[in-house]
C-alpha positions as a printed NumPy array, in Angstrom:
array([[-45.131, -45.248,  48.701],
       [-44.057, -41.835,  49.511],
       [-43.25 , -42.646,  52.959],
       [-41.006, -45.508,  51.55 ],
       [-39.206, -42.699,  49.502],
       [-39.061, -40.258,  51.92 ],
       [-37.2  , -42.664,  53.89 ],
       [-34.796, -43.631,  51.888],
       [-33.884, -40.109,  51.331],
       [-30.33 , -39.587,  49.245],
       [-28.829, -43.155,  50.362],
       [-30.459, -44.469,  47.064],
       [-30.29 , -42.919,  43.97 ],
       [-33.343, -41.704,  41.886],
       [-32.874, -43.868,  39.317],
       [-32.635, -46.93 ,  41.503],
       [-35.768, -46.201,  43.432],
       [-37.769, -45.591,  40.251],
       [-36.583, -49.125,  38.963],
       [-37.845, -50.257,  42.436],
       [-40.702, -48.846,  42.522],
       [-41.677, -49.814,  38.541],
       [-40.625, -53.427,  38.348],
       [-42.254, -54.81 ,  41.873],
       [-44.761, -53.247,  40.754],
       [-45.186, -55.343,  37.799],
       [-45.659, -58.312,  40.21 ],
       [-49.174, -57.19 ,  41.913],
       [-49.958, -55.867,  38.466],
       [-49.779, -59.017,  35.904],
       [-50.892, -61.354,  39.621],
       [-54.133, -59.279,  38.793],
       [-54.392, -58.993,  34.758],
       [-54.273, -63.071,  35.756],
       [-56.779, -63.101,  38.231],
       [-59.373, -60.951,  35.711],
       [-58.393, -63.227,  32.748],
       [-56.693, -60.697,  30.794],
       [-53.011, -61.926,  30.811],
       [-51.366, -61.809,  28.629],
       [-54.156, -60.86 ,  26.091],
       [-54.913, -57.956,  27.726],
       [-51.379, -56.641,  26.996],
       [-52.046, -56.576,  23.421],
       [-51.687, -53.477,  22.18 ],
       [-52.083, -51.905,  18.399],
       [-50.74 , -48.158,  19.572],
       [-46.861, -49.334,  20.861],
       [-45.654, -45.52 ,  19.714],
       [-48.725, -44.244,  21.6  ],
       [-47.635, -46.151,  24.712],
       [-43.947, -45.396,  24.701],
       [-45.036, -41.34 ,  24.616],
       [-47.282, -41.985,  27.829],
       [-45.004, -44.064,  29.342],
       [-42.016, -41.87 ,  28.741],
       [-43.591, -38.684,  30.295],
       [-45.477, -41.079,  33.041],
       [-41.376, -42.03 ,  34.296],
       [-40.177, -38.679,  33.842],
       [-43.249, -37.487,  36.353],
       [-41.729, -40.37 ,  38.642],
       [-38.02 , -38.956,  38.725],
       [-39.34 , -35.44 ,  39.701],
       [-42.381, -36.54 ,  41.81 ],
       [-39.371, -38.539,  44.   ],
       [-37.405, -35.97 ,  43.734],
       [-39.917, -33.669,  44.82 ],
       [-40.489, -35.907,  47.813],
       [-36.716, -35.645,  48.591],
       [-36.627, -32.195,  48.697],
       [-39.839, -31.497,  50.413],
       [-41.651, -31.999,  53.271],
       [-44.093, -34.83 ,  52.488],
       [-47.289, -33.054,  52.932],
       [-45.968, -30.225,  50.824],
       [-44.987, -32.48 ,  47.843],
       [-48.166, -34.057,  48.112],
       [-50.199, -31.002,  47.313],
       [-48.376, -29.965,  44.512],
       [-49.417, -33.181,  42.913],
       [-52.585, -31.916,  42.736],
       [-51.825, -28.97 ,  40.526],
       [-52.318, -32.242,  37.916],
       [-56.052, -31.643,  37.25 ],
       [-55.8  , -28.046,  36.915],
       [-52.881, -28.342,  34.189],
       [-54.817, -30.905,  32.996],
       [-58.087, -29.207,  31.962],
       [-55.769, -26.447,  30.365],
       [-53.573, -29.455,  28.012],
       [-57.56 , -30.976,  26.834],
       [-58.816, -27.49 ,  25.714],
       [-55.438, -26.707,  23.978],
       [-54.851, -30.884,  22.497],
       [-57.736, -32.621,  22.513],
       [-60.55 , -29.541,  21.982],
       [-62.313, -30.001,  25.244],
       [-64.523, -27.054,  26.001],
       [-63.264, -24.951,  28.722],
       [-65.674, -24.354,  31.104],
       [-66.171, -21.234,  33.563],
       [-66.039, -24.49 ,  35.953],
       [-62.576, -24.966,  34.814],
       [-61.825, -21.645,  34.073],
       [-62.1  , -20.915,  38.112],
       [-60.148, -24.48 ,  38.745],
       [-57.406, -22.733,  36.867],
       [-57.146, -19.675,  38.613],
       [-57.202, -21.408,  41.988],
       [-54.608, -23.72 ,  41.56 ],
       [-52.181, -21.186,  39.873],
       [-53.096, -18.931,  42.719],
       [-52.016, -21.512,  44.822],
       [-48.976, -22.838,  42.787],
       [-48.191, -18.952,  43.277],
       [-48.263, -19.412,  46.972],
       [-46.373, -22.161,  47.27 ],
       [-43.598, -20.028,  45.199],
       [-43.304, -16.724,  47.324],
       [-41.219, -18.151,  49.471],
       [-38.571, -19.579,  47.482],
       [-38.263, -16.003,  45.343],
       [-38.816, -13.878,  48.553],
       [-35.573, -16.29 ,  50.089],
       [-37.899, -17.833,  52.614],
       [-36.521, -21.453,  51.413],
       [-33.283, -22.874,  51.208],
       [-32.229, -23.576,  47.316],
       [-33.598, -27.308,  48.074],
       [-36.903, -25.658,  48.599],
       [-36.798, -23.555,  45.673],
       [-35.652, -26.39 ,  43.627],
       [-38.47 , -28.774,  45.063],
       [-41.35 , -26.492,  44.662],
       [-39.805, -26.297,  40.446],
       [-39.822, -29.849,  40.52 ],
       [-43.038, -30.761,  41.939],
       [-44.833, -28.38 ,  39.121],
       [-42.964, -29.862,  36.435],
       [-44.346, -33.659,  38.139],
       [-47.858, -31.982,  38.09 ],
       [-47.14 , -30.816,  33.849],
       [-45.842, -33.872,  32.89 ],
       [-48.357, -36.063,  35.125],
       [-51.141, -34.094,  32.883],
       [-49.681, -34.877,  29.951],
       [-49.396, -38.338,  30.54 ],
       [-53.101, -38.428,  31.761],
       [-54.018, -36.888,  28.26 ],
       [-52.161, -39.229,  26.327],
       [-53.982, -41.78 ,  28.472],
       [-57.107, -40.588,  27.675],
       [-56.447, -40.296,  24.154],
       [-54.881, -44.38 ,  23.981],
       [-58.97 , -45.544,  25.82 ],
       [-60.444, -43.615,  23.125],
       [-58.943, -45.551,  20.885],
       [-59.657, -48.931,  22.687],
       [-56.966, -49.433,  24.204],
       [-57.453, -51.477,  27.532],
       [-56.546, -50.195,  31.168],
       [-54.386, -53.81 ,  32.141],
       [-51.964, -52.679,  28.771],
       [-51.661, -48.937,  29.762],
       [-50.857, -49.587,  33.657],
       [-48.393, -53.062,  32.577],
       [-46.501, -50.991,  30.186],
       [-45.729, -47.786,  31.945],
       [-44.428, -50.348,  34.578],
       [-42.356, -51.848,  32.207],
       [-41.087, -48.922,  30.329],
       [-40.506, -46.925,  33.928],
       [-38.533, -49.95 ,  34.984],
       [-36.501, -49.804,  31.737],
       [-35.884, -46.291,  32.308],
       [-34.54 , -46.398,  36.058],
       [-32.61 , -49.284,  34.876],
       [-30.58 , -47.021,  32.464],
       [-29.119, -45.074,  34.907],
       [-27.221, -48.156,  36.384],
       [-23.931, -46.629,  34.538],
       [-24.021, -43.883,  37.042],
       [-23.541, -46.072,  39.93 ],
       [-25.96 , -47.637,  42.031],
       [-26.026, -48.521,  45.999],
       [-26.419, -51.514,  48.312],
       [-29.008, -50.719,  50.549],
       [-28.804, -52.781,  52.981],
       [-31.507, -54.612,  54.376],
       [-33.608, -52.167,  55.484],
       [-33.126, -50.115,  52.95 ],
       [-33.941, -53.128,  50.2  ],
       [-37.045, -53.45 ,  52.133],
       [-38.106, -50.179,  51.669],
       [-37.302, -50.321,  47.607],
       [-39.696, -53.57 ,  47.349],
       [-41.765, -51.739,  49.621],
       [-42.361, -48.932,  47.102],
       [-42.752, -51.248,  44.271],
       [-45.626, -52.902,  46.077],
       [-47.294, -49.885,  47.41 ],
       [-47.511, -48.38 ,  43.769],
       [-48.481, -51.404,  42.269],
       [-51.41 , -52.437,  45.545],
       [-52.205, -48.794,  45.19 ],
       [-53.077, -49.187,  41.379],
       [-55.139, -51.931,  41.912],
       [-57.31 , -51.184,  44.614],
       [-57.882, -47.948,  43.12 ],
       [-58.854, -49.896,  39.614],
       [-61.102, -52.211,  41.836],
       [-62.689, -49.276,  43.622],
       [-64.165, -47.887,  40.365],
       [-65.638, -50.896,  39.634],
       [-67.418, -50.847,  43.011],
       [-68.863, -47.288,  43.248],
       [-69.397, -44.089,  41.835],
       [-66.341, -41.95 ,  40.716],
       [-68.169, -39.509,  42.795],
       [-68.389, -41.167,  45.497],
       [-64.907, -41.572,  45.377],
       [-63.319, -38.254,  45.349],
       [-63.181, -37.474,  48.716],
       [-61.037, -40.122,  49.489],
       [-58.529, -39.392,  46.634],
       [-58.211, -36.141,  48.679],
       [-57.934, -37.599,  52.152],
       [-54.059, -38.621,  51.103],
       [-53.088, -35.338,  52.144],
       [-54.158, -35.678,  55.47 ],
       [-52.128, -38.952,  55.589],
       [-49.145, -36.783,  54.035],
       [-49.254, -34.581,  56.948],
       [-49.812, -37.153,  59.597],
       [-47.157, -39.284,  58.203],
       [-44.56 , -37.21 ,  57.622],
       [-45.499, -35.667,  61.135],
       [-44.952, -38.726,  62.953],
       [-42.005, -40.034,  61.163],
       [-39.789, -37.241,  59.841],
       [-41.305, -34.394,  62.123],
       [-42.558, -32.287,  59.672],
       [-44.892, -29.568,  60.028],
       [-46.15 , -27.757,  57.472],
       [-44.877, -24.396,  56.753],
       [-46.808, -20.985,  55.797],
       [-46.69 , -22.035,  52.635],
       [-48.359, -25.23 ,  53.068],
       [-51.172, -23.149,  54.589],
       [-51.575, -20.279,  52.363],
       [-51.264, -22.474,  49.016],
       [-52.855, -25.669,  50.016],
       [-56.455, -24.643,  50.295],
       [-56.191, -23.327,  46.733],
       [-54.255, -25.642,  45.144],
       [-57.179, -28.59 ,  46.593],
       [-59.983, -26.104,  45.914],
       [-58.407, -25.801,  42.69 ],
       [-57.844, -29.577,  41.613],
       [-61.823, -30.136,  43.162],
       [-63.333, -27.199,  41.08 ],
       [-61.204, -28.082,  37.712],
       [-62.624, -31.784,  37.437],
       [-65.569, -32.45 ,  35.233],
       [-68.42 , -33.525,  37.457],
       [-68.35 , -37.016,  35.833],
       [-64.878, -37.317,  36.796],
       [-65.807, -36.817,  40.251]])
């Protein structure tokens, strides 16, 4: 998916892309609420205000998280996505009363270490103003991505089911790229049309699989491979933009994974 919107770069704007990218996605999405029974039961919900707050910060996280990708190489965007689970751990102690941990405690520290790192450059006028802007952008994705994942957590305590939570943010994301229609939007072309339903299906496979691979093995079991994607960020954008990753990338990265790793309860793992 980020490949997809890396490509497209500025030809498209934002608020195209995160139409895109939301309503294909609702294809893969209700094709498998069907396949499992639940549709449309399953999209029952008794929380709708609880929904539209996830669901608005989940498509604001999507504007800056593209825009971050824009702006940044894609490795480097990547990364800062994973400042999520550190911000995270900080928004449950504060919201929901979690107990904070010496565990999460040290998570902390290393990823705002390494959110630190990534910023040196742009204050020490290492980056161009894109940079600057992109790092700002991709820590505001990772505070609004937490928020989103508490308000998440809070709607499954409440019993709210997984196929309503994923279908709606789909729905409400599409609603909200739609808006900015006023502001003009682009033809494409083909190739670039293909790489908007391209996106939409990537986000909404990637949803899936990841829902079906939970149901198949241990959460920690799975971690490692939620981590692998930023060795696919650096080979990809490598191979098809180029990139290689900076000082930055180098310095910050470690702590910013060690960071996300160390923050996450052990159950979540």
């Amino acid at each position: 998916m980020g490949l997809c919107v890396k490509a497209l770069g500025d030809t498209v704007p934002l608020g195209q892309v995160v139409f895109f990218r939301s309503a294909i996605a609702l294809l893969p999405l209700a094709a498998y609420l069907w396949w499992r029974g639940d549709w449309p039961g399953g999209l029952r919900t008794s929380r709708p205000f609880g929904h539209i707050g996830r669901c608005l910060m989940g498509a604001a996280a999507m504007f800056t998280s593209f825009a971050t990708i824009r702006l940044l190489p894609l490795a480097e965007a990547t990364m800062l996505s994973y400042l999520a689970p550190v911000m995270l751990a900080v928004l449950a102690w504060v919201l929901l009363k979690e107990r904070l941990t010496a565990r999460r405690i040290a998570g902390v520290a290393l990823g705002l270490a390494g959110a630190a790192a990534f910023c040196l450059p742009a204050f020490a006028g290492g980056l161009p103003d894109t940079g600057g802007l992109g790092v700002f952008l991709g820590i505001l994705t990772a505070m609004l991505t937490a928020g989103a994942l508490i308000q998440v957590r809070r709607l499954t305590l409440l019993g709210e089911g997984a196929g309503a939570i994923a279908f709606w943010f789909a729905v409400v994301s599409a609603l909200c790229g739609l808006a900015t229609l006023p502001w003009g939007w682009t033809w494409p072309g083909t190739a670039g049309t293909m790489l908007l339903i391209a996106t939409g299906f990537a986000g909404g496979l990637a949803h899936i699989l990841m829902t079906l691979s939970f149901r198949h093995a241990d959460a920690s079991a799975l971690a490692p491979f939620e981590y692998l994607s930023v060795l696919w960020a650096v080979a990809l954008g490598f191979v098809f933009f180029a990139e290689v990753p900076g000082l930055a990338f180098l310095l910050a990265g470690p702590l910013v994974l060690l960071g996300a790793i160390v923050a996450r309860p052990p159950r979540a793992r």
